[in-house]
C-alpha positions in Angstrom: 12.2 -37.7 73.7 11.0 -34.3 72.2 14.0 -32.6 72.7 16.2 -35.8 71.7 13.9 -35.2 68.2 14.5 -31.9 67.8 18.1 -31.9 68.4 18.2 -34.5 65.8 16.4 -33.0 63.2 18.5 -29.4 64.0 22.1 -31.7 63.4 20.3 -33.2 59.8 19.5 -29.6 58.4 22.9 -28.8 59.4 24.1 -31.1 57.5 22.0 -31.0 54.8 23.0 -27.3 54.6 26.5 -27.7 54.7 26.9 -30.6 52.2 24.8 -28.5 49.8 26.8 -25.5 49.7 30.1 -27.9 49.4 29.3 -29.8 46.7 30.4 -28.4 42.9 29.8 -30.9 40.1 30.7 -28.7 37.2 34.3 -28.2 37.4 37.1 -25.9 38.7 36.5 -22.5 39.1 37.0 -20.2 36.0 40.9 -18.7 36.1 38.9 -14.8 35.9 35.6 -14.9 37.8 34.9 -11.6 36.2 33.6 -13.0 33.1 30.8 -15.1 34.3 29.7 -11.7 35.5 30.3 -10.4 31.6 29.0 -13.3 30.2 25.7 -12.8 32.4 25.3 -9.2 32.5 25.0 -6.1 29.9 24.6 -2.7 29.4 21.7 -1.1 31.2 20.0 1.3 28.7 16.2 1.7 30.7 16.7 4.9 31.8 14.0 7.2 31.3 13.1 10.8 32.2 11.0 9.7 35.2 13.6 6.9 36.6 14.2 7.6 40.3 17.8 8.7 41.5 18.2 5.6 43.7 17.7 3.3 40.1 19.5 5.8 37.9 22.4 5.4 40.6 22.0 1.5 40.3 22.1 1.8 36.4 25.4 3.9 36.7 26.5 1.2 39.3 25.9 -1.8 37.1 27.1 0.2 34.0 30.6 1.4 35.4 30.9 -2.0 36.6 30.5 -3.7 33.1 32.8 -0.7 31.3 35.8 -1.7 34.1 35.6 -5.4 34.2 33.9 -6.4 30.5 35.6 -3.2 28.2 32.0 -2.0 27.8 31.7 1.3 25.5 28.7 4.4 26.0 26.2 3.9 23.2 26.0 6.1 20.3 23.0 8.1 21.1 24.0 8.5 24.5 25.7 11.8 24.6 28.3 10.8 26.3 
């Protein structure tokens, strides 16, 4: 009976997993994905003198990203 229980509880969360991921009550998908990311995201300006390489390279990351896809210009004071 134990394993009759478990196999039946495994099958619901399967289903209960799948059904969740399936279901979209807002509408279609947007006709350029890209701007949800633009409309969700800007410019990363935090970088400081004692920012570690691994974050400075995530700022550049997020940055470039945001100048390709959303037209996103360097700031004034940024040198660049």
């Amino acid at each position: 009976m134990g394993k009759a229980l478990r196999l039946i509880c495994a099958s619901l969360a399967c289903l209960s997993l799948t059904a969740a991921c399936s279901v979209r009550d807002k509408g279609p998908l947007p006709s350029d994905p890209r701007s949800i990311w633009c409309d969700h995201n800007s410019p990363r300006r935090d970088a400081r003198s004692d920012t570690p390489r691994s974050e400075l390279d995530e700022i550049n990351k997020h940055n470039f990203q945001g100048a390709k896809w959303c037209g996103w210009k360097p700031s004034e004071g940024s040198g660049h």
